[in-house]
N, C-alpha and C positions, 0 to 999 in steps of 0.2 A: 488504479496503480497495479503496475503486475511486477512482479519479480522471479528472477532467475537464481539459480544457484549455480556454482563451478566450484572447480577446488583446486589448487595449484600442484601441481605436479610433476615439476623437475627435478631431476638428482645431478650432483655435482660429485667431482669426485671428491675423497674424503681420507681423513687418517681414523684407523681404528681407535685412537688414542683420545681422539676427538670429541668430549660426550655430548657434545650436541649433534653430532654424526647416528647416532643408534635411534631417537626416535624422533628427529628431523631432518634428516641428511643435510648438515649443515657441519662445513669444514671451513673452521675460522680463521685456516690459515691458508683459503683461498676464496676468502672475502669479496666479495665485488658489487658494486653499488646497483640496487635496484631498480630504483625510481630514477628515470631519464628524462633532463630536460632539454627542450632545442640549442638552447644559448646559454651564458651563464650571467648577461648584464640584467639589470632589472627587472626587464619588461619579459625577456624570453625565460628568465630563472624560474619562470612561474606559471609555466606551462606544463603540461605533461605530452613528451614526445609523441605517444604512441597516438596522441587522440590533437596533437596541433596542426593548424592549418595555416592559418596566419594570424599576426596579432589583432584583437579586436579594436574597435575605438574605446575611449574613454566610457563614452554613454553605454556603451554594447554592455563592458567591461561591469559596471556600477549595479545593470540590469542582470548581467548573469552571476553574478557573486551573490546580490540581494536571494534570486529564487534558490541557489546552491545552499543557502544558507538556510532559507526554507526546508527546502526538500529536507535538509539535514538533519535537521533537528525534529521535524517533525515523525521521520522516519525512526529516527532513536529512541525517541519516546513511546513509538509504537510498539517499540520490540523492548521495553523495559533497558535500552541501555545507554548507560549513566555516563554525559559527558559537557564540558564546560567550557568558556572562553576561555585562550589564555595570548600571553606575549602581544605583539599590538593589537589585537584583535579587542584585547579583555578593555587594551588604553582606549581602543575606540569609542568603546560602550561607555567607561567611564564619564568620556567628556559629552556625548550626547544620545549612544544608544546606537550610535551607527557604526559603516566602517569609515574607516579615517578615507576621504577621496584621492589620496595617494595608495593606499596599497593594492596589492593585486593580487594576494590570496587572503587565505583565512585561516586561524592559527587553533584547535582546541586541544582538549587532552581528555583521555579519561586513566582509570586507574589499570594496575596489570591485568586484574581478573579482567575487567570488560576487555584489554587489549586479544587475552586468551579466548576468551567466547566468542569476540571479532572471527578473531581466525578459525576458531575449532566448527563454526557457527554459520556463518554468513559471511566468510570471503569469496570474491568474485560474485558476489551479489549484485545485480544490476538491475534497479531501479526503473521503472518507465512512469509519468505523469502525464496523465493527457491532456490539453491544453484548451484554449477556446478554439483553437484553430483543427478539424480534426483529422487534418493531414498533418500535426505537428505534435510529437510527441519531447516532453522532456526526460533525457538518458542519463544515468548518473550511475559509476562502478564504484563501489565500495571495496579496494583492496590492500590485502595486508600484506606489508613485506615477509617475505618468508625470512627475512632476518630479524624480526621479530620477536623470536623467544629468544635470542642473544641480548641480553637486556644495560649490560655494561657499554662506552662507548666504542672499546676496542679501535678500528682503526678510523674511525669519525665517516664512514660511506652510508651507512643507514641509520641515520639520527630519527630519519622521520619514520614511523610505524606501518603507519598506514594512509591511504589517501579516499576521499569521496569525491570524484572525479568530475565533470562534467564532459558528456563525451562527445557535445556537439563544439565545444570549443578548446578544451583543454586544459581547465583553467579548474582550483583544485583548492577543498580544505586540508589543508595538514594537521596531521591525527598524533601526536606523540603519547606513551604512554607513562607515567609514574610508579617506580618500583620503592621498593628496601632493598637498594644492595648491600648496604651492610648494617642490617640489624642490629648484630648484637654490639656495634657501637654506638649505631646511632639509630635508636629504637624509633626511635618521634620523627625519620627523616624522609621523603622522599625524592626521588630524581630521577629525570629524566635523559636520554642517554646524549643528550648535549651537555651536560653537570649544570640544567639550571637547578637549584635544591628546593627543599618547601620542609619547613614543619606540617603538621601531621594536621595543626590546629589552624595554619593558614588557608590550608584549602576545606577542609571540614566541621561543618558540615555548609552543603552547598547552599545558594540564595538564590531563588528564584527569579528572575527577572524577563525581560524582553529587550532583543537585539533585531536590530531590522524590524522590527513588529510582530517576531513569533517570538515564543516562549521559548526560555533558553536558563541556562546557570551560568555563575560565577564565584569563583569562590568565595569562601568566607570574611577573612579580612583580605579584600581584592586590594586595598592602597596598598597595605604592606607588601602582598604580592608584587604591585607596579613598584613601587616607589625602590624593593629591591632589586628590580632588575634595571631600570629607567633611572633610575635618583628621583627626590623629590622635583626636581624642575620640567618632570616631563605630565605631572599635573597644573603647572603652573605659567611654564610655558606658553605666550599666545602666540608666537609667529612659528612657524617649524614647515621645513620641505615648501617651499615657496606659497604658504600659505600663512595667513592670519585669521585669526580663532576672533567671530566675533556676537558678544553675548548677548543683543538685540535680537540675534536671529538664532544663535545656539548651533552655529556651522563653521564648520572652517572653510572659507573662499579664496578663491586663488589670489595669488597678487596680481595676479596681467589681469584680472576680472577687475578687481579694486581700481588698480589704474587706468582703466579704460572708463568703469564707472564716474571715476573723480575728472574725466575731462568733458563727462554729459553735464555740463553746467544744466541744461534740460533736467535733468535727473533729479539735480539739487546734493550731484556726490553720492557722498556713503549714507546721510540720512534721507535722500529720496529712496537708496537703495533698498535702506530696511525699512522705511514706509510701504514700497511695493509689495516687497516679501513676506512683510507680517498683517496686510489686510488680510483679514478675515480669518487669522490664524490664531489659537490659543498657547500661545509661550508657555502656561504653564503646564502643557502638556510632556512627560519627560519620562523618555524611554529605559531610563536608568533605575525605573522605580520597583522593591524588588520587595521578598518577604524574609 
């Protein structure tokens, strides 16, 4: 693994009035959004301009988010810092420890101080992995928006903190951070600069688990978490995004897959399905299992 350091270093102009101007040069009242992505519909919303090319396939897509989320984690834990699933990412884990095969990025959060060490620390850090192939390396930027220590949501252009890039594709974990903005009302609170909110005791202290098969966190009482931002029906839910959830197999499968399978009368339907899919596999193996 090798790694690089940079440091960002643009000035904008500024009001002396400004106090995020004196030791960030940061003029809130010429805000402008950092993180660019090609398009704004599903698919392109989930890119990162500077590093997109074209959109990958599905398979590509599944393959490059699993190692992103590798590298990810595996990297933070190297460097002692503290970071967790959250928003669909954390749903995904829930239901089997995966990402959900609709999404197309990856969602976590860590706390202010890690957001501040990010930046003071290891921004523009870039990542290399060498692969089996050894003309192939895998490249990944760790970068924090320099509106970052604005930590309120202000005009809603930089919710997201920071990014873990991938920079062979474009395709990106989003990093939000959790403050106290207003302590001395609400001591036990924190949020994120989109106002999703958390007690002090939902996310604290973290639970160990595995995501995609590397070691990973989640918060503490993670239902309460989901279930306040999702309702309860988005653990209970079994069809969602033209999928159905099914518990033979512990996946969600498409429905064009389902209905193509149910006309293999060869197949024997959805139980030759999960016939084929679960030889040789142990069901009770569950990636959601935590300390």
């Amino acid at each position: 693994m090798q790694i690089l350091h940079g440091a960002y270093g643009s000035v904008i102009s500024h009001s002396r009035s400004d106090p995020l101007w004196s030791k960030y040069g940061l003029n809130r009242s010429e805000e402008f959004k950092y993180f660019q992505e090609p398009g704004n519909d599903h698919i392109l919303a989930h890119y990162d301009s500077r590093y997109f090319r074209h959109p990958v396939s599905e398979e590509e897509r599944a393959k490059t988010l699993t190692q992103i989320i590798h590298a990810y984690f595996d990297y933070f834990r190297e460097n002692d810092l503290e970071t967790w699933l959250a928003h669909g990412t954390l749903l995904g884990w829930w239901w089997n420890g995966r990402i959900m095969p609709w999404d197309w990025d990856i969602d976590t959060q860590v706390s202010e101080a890690t957001l501040f060490r990010l930046a003071d620390e290891f921004n523009n850090t870039i990542v290399r992995i060498p692969t089996s192939d050894p003309n192939v390396q895998q490249s990944y930027l760790l970068d924090v928006n320099p509106w970052a220590r604005q930590r309120d949501h202000h005009e809603g252009l930089n919710i997201i903190d920071a990014r873990w890039i991938d920079m062979q594709t474009g395709l990106y974990i989003d990093i939000t951070g959790l403050s106290k903005l207003d302590p001395e009302k609400h001591p036990n609170q924190l949020q994120c600069k989109h106002d999703h909110k958390y007690q002090i005791n939902d996310i604290y202290p973290l639970r160990m688990t595995s995501f995609e098969g590397v070691a990973a966190k989640v918060p503490f009482r993670y239902e309460a978490v989901l279930t306040d931002e999702y309702q309860e029906t988005a653990l209970t839910n079994m069809h969602y995004n033209d999928h159905t959830w099914i518990p033979e197999l512990e996946e969600w499968v498409s429905d064009q897959e389902l209905e193509e399978l149910a006309k293999d009368k060869a197949n024997g339907g959805i139980d030759g399905f999960v016939q084929e899919d679960t030889d040789g596999e142990n069901l009770d193996d569950d990636d959601r299992q935590y300390e």
